[in-house]
N, C-alpha and C positions, 0 to 999 in steps of 0.2 A: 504494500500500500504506500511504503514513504518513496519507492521509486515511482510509483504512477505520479504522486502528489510535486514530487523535485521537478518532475517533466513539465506537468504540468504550468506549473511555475516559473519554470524557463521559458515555455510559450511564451507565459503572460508578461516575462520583462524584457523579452527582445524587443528591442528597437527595429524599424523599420524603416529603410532608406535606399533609394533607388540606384541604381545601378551606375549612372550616370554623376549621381553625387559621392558614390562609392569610391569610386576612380579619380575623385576631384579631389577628396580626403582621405584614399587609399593609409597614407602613413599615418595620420592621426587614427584611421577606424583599429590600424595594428596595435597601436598603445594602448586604448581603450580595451582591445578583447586581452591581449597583456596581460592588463589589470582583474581580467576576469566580466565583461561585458560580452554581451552574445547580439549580434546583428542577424538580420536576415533582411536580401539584395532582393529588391522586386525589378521587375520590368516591365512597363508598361499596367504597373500594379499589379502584378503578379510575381509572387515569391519564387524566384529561381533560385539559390544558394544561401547557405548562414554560415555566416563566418564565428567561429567559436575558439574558444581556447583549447588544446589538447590537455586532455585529462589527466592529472596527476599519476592514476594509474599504469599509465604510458600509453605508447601509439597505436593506433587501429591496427597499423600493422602486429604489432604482439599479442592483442587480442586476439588477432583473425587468426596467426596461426598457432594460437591456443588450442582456438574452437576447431579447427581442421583435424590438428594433431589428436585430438579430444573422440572427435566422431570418428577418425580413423582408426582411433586404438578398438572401438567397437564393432568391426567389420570383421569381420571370418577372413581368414586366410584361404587361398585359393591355390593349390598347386596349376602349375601352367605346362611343367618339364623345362629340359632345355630347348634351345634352337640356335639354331645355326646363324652368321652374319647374314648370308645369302637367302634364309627363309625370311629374315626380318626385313628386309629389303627387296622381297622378292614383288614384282610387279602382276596385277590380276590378267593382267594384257594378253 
């Protein structure tokens, strides 16, 4: 429940600022998320991108291959045998 309510929450304190102003104040919006401010980029008032701080717990990348390594370790092993260079490369032609 306190993660639905945090999200929530962050909806509700991004700022909103177009894409075009984005750009204009590109290095001031970087200070600001810095500090732990959350934007989200519209265009033609329509939300395309949020610009957000990376999470103390580290980068999406380490996450992601968390969650890989995690559901991979749950897969059955699958014997294949060997083969050959030439079968692994061999053309259906």
């Amino acid at each position: 429940m306190l993660g639905f309510i945090t999200t929530f929450l962050r909806s509700v304190m991004d700022k909103f600022i177009s894409a075009a102003e984005a750009n204009r104040q590109f290095s001031a919006l970087l200070r600001e998320v810095r500090k732990g401010r959350q934007y989200v980029v519209t265009s033609h008032g329509r939300p395309i991108a949020r610009l957000v701080p990376i999470s103390k717990d580290g980068d999406v990348a380490i996450s992601g291959r968390a969650a890989l390594l995690s559901r991979l370790d749950g897969q059955p092993v699958c014997e294949v045998g060997r083969w050959t260079r030439e079968e692994l490369y061999e053309s259906d032609q």
